[in-house]
N, C-alpha and C positions, 0 to 999 in steps of 0.2 A: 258828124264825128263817129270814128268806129269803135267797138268795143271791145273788150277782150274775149277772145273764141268766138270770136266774125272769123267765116270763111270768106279768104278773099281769093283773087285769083291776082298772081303776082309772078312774072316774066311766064306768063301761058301756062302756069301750072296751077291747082290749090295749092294753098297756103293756109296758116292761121295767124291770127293777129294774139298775141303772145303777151305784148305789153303796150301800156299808151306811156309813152312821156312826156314831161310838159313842154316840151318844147314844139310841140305838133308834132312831134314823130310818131311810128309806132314799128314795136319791133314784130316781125315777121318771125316765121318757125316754116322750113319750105324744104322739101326734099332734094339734092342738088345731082343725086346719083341712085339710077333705081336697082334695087338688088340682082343680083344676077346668080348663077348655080353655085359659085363660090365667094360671092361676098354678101356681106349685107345694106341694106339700101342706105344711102348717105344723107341727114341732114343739115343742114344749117338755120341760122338765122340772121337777121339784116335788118339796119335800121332805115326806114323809109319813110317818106311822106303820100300823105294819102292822095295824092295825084298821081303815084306808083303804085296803086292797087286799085283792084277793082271788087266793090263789095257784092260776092255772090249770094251769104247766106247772113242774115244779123245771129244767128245761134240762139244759146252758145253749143258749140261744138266740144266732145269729149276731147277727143284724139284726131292729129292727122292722119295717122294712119288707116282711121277706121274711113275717112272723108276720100282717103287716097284708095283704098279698096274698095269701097261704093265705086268709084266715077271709074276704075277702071274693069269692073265688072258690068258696068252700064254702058261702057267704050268712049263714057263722055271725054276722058284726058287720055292721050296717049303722051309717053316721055320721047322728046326726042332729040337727037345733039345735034350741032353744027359742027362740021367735018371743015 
């Protein structure tokens, strides 16, 4: 079972685990659009089952932000769309 502020990895990006609910779900917190020189980076969140994540870190984790500027100063995630 995961907890809340587990970094998980969810559709090939970090993610945080946000909330458990009792029904086995858990809600996600995931960036859906990364900032660019005129806007600022897009989040969302999503209710998923944990067979749709992948637990990277058990935490807990502050911020994703702080998770998503590590891994992309380390080159671990890069964002990328499907065209």
């Amino acid at each position: 079972m995961l907890k809340v502020n587990s970094v998980v990895i969810y559709k090939n990006s970090a993610a945080i685990i946000s909330a458990v609910q009792e029904n086995s779900k858990y809600t996600v917190k995931f960036r859906s659009a990364p900032a660019t020189a005129t806007k600022k980076a897009v989040y969302g969140e999503q209710n998923v089952r944990e067979k749709d994540v992948v637990l990277l870190h058990e935490g807990p984790c502050s911020s994703l932000e702080n998770v998503l500027a590590f891994a992309e100063d380390e080159g671990v995630f890069t964002y990328a769309t499907v065209s």
